[in-house]
N, C-alpha and C positions, 0 to 999 in steps of 0.2 A: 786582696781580700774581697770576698761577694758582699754582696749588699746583703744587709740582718734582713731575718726576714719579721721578726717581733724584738719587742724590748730589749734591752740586754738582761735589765733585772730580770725578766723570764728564765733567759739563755741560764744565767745563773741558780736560779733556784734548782735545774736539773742536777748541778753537781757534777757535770761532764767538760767545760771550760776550765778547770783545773785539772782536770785530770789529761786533758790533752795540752797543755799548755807546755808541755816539756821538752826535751833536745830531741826527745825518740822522734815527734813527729814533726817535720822541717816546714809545713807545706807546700813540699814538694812530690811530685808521684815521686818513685821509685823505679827504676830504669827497668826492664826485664829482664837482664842479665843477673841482678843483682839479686835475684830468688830464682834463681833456678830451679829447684826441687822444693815441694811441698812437702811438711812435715812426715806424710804418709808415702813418702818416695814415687810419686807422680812428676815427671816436668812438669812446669808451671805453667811455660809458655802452650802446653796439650789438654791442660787440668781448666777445666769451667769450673766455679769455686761459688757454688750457690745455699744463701743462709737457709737453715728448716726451721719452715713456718713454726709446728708446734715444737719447738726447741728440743731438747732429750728425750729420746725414744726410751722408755722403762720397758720392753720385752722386744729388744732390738734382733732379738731369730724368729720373729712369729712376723709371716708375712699373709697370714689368710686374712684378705679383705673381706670377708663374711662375716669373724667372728666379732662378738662384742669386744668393745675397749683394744682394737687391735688401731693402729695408723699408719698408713702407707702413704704419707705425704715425704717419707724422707728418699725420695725417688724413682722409687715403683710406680705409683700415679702420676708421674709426670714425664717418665721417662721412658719406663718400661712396659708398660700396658696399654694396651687400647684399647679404644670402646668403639662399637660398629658405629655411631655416630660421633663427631665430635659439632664445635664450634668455632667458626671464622670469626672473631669479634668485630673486628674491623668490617666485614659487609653486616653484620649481625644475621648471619645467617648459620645452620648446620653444613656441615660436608661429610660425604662419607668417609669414614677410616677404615674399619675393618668388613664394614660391608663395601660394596665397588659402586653404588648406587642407594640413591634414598628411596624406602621402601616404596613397593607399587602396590596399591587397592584393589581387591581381586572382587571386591563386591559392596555395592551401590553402603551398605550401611558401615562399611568400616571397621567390618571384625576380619576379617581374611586377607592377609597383606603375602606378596613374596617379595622376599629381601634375598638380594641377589651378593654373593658374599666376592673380595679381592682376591682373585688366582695368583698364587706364586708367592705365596706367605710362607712363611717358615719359623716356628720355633726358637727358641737359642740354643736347643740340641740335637738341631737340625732335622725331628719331624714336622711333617707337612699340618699347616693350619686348615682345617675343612668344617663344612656341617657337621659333621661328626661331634667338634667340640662341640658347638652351641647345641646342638640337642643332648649333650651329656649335661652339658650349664644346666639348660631348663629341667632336665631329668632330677640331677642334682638337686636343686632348689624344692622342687616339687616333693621331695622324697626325703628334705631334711628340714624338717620342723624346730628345729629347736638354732638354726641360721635366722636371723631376725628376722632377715629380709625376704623370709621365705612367705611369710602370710601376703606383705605386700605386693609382691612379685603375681604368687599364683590368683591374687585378687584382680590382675589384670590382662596377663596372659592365661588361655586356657591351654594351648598346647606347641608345641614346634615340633615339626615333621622333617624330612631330608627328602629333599626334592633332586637332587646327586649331588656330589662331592661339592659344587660352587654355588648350591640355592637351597636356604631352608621355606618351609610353607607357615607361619605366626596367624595361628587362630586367637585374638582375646575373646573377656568374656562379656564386654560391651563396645559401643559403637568406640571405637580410637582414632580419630583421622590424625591423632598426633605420635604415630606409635615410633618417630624419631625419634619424638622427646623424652616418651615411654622407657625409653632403651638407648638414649645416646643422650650426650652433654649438651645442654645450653649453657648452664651456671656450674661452674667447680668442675663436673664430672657427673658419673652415675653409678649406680649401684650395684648394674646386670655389666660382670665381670665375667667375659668369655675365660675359661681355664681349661685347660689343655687333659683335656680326654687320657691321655694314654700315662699320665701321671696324677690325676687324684682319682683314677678310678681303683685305684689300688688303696686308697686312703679312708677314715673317716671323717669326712668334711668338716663336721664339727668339732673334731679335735687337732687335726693337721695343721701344722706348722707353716705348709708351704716353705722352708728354707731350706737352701737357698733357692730362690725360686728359679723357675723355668719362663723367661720370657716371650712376648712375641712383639716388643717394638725394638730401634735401633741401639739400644744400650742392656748390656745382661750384667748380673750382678756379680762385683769383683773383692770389695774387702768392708770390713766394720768394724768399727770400734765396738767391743765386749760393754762396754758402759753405754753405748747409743748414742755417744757424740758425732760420730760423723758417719756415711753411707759412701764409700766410691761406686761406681756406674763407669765399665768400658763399652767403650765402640765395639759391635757385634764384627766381627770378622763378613760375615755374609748380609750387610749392613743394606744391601739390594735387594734383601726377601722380606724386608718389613715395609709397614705402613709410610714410616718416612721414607724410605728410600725410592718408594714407588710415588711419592706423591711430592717429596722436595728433593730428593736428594743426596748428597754424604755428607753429614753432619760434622765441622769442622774439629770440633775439639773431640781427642781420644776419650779422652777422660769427665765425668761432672763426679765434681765432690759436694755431695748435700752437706753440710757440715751446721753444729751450733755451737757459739761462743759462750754463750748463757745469758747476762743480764744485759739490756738494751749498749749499756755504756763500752762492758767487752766489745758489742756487735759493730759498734759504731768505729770504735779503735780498731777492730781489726781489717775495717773497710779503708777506715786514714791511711791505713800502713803496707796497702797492696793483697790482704790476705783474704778478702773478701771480692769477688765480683757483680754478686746481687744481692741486695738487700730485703726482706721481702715484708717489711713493715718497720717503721722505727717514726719517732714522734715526730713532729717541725723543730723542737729546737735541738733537737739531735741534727738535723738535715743542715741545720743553719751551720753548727759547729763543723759537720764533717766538711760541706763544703768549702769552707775557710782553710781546712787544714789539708786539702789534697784538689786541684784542681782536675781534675780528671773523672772527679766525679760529679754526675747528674743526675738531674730530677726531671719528672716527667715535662714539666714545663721547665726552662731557664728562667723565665720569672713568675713575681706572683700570679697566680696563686702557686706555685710547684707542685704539688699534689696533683694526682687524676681524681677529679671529683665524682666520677661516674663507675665507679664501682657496684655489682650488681646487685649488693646487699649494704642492707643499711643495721645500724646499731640502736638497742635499745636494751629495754627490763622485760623479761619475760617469765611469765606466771606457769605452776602446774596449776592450773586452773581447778582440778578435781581434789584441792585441799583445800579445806578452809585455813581464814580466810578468804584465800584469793579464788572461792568458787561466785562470790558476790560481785559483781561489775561497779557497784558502790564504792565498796573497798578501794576493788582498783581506778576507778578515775580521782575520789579522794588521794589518792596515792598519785599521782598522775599530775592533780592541782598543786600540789605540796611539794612539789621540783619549781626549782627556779633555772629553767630553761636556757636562759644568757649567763646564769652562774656557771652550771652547767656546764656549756661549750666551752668558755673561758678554764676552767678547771681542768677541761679532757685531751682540748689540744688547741690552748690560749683563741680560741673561739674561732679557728678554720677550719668551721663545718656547717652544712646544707643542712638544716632543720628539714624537721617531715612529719607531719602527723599522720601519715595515712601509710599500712602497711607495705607498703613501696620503696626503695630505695630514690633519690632525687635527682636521680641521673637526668643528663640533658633530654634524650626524647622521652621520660617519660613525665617532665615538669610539663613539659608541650600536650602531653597527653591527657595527664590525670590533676597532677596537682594545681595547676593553672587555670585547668577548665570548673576544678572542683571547689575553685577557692570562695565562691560564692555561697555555695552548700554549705562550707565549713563554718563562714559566718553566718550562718540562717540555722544551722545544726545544735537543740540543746537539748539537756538531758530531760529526766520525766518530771524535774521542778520546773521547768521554763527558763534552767537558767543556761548561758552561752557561752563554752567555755574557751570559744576558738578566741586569737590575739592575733591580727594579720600585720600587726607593728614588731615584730618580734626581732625582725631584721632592719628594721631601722633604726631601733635602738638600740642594738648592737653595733652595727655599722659606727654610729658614732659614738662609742666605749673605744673600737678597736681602733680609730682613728684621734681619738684624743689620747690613747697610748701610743701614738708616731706609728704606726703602722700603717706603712705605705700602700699605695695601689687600691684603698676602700672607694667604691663612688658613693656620691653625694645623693644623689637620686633614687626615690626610693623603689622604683621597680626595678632598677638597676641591682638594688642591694636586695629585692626577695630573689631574683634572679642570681644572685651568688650566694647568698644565705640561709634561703628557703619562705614560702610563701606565708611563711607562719607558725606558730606553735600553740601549746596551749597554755592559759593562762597561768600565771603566778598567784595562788587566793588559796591563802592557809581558811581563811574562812569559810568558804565553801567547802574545801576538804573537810573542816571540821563537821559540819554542817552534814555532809554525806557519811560520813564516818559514825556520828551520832546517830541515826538513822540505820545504821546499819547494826546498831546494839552496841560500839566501843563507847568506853567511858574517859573521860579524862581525870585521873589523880595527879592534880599539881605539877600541869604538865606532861607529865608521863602516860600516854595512853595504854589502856587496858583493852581488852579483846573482851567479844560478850561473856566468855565465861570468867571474866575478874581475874583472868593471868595477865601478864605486862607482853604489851605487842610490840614483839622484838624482832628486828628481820635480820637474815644470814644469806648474801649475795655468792653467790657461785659465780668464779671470774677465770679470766685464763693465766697463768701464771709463765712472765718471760715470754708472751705470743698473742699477738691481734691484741696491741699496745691499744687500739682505742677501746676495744672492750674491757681491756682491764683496766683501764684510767675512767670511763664512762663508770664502771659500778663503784668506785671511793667515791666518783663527784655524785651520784645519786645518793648514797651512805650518807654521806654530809648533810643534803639537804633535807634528807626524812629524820635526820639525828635531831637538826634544829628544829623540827616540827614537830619535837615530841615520842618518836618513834627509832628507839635506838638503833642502826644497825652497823653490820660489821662486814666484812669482803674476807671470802674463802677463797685463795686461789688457788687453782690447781692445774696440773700439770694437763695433756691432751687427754691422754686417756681416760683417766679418770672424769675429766669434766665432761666430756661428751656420753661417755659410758651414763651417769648421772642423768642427764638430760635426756636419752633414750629411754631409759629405764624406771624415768620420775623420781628418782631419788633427790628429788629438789622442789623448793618452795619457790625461790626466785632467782633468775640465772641473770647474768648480762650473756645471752645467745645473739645470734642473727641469721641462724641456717633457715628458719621457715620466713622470714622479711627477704627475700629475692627476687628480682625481675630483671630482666635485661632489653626485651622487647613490649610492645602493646599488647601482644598475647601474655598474659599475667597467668596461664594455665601450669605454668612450670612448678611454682613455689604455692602458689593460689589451692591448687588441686589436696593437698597436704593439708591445709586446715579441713576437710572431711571430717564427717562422724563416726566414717566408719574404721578410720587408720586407729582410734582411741584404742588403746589397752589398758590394764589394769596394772596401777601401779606393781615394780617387780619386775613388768614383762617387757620387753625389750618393743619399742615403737620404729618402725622404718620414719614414717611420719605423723604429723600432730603431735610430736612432744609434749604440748601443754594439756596434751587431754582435753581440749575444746569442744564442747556439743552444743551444737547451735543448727539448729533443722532448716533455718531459711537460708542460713548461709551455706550450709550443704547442698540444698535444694538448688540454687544459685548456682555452685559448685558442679552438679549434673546438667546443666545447662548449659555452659560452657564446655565441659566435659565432650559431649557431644557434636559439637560446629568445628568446621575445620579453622584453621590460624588466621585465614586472611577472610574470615565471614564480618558481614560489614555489623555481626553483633557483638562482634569482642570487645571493642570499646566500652559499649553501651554494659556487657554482663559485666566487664573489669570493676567500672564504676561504680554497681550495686553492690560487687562485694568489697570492697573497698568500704564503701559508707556502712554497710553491718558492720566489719571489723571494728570499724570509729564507735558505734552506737555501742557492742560488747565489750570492748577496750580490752582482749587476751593478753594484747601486749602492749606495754606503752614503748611504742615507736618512737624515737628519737631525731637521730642525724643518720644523714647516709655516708656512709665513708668515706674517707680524706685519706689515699694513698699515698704517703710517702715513702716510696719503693726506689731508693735509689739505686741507680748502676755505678760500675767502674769503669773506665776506655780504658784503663791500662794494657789488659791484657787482652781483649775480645769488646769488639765494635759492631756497629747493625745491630743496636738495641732499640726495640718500637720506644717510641715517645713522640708528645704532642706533631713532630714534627716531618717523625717517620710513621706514622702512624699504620704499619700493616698488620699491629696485632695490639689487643693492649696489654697492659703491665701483671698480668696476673699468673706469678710466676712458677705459684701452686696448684694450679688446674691443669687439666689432664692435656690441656692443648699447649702445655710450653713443648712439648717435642719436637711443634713446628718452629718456635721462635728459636731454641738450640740450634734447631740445624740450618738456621739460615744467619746466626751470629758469624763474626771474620775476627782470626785472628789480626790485633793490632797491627802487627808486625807487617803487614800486606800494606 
């Protein structure tokens, strides 16, 4: 049996220790003989059997990643598509994918770039991949307005030309020395979807289903479930004219079955019992249990902490800022003081997780970067009363909560503990909050707060429903805390589509999101660029970025300044950290914790999974760059 990794009464409250507790699971693996065939007639020992992130696809034949409320996380994005740039996690650098070379500067100011495209690409219906497509992509986009991604797109590229069959010409329409990041992946993925010419030029974009699609990385699409439980993906036959094949290799397993079980506890069972090989979020006392019940499975660390704590997005409450209330920065830092922060983590995932007040996630290089250097700032930083709402103790007294709960592996020392906890958070003061709240025209009836026009201020959290388990345990533990303060609210959770669809579109007051909180590197231009003024739409209209509707001129101002400098200009630092401190000073979003991966694997079946110790790639199973970590997994059996 593993060492617990929190309480038992924890373990138990989940309600999953009884339910594994029975003959079915022995804790023992399961031999691979002894499943031969997967329910969907795949060999097992050929079948890669990987969980999908946002659980049940509700329009599982609509594969256009254009249209609104559409999701291609159930193996298309990770499998089957490429993006001319991707990302090497492990050097934290880009590589090229479907270009052959990272773009070249054709002139001193950084709008004319040639990107020079991989020869010998192919299709999954074995036509030739060329500039052809991507100047139909750009044609495409340009020419369909009513594609979301079309305003942002043509707001940054002015044109793409074909320079021959293996080079296009990328004029933008301001200076880009980043036009990598532009148009290929740092964090998740991206937006600008090369699609194959000679198949949606027959279509209308905006209406085309793309199914079944026509691929161009090493897996083409094979079967599905009518309900959207699971997605099979085969090994292309000409598996040497794609992007993997030229750059790792032949990817070992015939088969990946994206597959979902439904509720964490299914997920968890079905990992115990052999049926699962990747897990691709599920809580710590889920980890603790499955561990116990199947040796064969791991966690990014073997011990504490298990989780990867460097995930490139962090969680938190995010506002449409262009509704009232939450167009007032009152409001929301009132709202902000009125969380109990250590309640909080304890609540979300028994308190293992990186506190962060600063729109960043807490990853190791960027605490070295920003939050460490900043943490000065943060205690000298107060609102337009004079008062100060940073608490740089935030993690030491937690630390010892979590330790007088037996909770092993906590250190005593307190930079030790902001260093695994986070440098701080903001304070706990229902009084203040009130205080700001009053001032901003709410009243209080007997508890109960009122909005300035005398209606009762009631809030409605948009959460994810069965996916990204800390956002959806983050918005109950927030809900609680503003309940006791007076301010009822309640958790909507909803399925992928719809909640995202919502949040593009503004059809929301307050989400638990974390797509615009991302960074991976020092250069913060990735996710940073997004809060613009100029991405805002009008609620209805579909947003590429700034979902909150955010307008704030200095921090945009900011925002073209950075815009502007290449990655490695010795001013990235210096612009990261001014916008950084606006975001704190406007509070769009109250920023949280940065994510606590518990992504566990299985060795049963397939082995050479990155972790702490293999570390050639990280854990991130849903970004566009698992293609590479597929095809360098090994069957067990070797």
């Amino acid at each position: 049996m593993t060492t617990s990794l929190f309480p038992r009464r924890t373990i138990m409250a989940l309600g999953l220790a009884v339910a594994m507790g029975g003959t079915m699971l022995s804790g023992t693996a399961l031999p691979a003989w002894a499943q031969q065939m997967t329910d969907v007639g795949t060999p097992r020992a050929e079948t890669l059997v990987v969980d999908m992130l946002n659980a049940r696809v509700g329009n599982p034949t609509n594969m256009n990643m254009y249209q609104q409320g559409v999701t291609i996380n159930h193996g298309y994005h990770q499998l089957a598509g490429a993006l001319l740039y991707d990302i090497d996690t492990a050097k934290g650098a880009q590589i090229p994918d479907l270009a052959s070379a990272m773009p070249e500067a054709l002139n001193a100011d950084f709008t004319k770039f040639k990107v020079a495209l991989r020869e010998g690409l192919t299709w999954s219906d074995g036509q030739p991949f060329s500039a052809d497509d991507v100047v139909f992509t750009d044609q495409m986009l340009r020419n369909t307005p009513a594609l979301a991604y079309s305003a942002a797109y043509t707001a940054q590229i002015a044109s793409v030309t074909k320079v021959d069959a293996n080079t296009v010409e990328i004029t933008t329409t301001k200076p880009t020395p980043r036009l990598a990041i532009v148009l290929g992946s740092v964090i998740y993925g991206n937006p600008f979807h090369i699609v194959p010419k000679h198949i949606w030029e027959k279509e209308d974009p905006a209406t085309f289903t793309n199914f079944p699609p026509v691929t161009i990385s090493a897996y083409k699409y094979k079967d599905h479930d009518p309900n959207g439980t699971w997605f099979l993906w085969e090994k292309r036959e000409d598996w040497q004219n794609t992007d993997i094949g030229q750059i790792v290799g032949e990817p070992a397993a015939k088969y990946v079955l994206f597959r979902s079980y439904g509720t964490e506890e299914r997920r968890v069972l079905a990992m115990a019992a052999n049926d699962i090989d990747i897990l691709t979020d599920i809580s710590p006392e889920s980890l603790d249990i499955l561990r116990g019940q199947n040796p064969k499975v791991r966690a990014w660390f073997n011990d504490f902490p298990y989780a990867n704590l460097d995930d490139p997005c962090e969680r938190g409450i995010h506002f449409n800022t262009s509704k009232a209330p939450y167009d007032d920065a009152k409001t929301r830092w009132a709202l902000a003081l009125a969380i109990n922060a250590e309640q909080a983590s304890i609540a979300t995932f028994s308190g293992m997780m990186r506190a962060s007040p600063l729109a960043i996630p807490p990853t190791t290089v960027l605490m070295d970067t920003y939050h460490q250097p900043m943490a000065q700032w943060l205690g000298e930083f107060a609102l337009e009363d004079g008062y100060k709402p940073f608490d740089p103790d935030y993690a030491v007294r937690l630390g010892e909560r979590l330790r007088s709960e037996g909770v092993a592996g906590i250190p005593e020392d307190p930079e030790a503990l902001r260093e695994l906890l986070g440098v701080g958070w903001w304070k706990h003061d229902p009084e203040q909050a009130t205080k700001l709240l009053t001032e901003a025209g709410f009243t209080n009836n007997g508890g109960q707060w009122l909005k300035p026009d005398g209606t009762p201020f009631t809030i409605n959290i948009l959460a994810p429903a069965d996916f990204e388990v800390q956002s959806q345990r983050l918005a109950f533990a927030v809900a609680n805390e503003w309940t006791q303060f007076g301010i009822p609210a309640q958790v909507q959770q909803m399925q992928a589509g719809a909640f995202f669809t919502a949040e593009n579109t503004g059809d929301y007051e307050v989400g638990s999101y974390w797509g615009s909180s991302c960074a991976i590197t020092p250069d913060l231009f990735v996710r940073m660029e997004s809060w613009h003024k100029d991405y805002v739409r009008d609620n209805g209209t579909p947003a590429s970025s700034n979902q909150g509707r955010y307008v704030d001129d200095e921090l945009s101002a900011l925002i073209d300044q950075l815009r502007a400098v290449p990655a490695d200009d010795p001013k990235i630092v210096p612009l990261g950290t001014d916008i950084l401190k606006e975001l704190v000073e406007g509070l769009p979003v109250i920023e949280m914790f940065g994510t606590s991966k518990f992504v566990p694997v299985n060795e049963t079946y397939w082995t050479n999974y990155p972790s702490a110790d293999n570390y050639y790639e990280g854990p991130w199973w849903w970004w566009s760059n698992f293609k590479f970590i597929a095809a360098k997994l090994k069957p067990a059996a070797e």
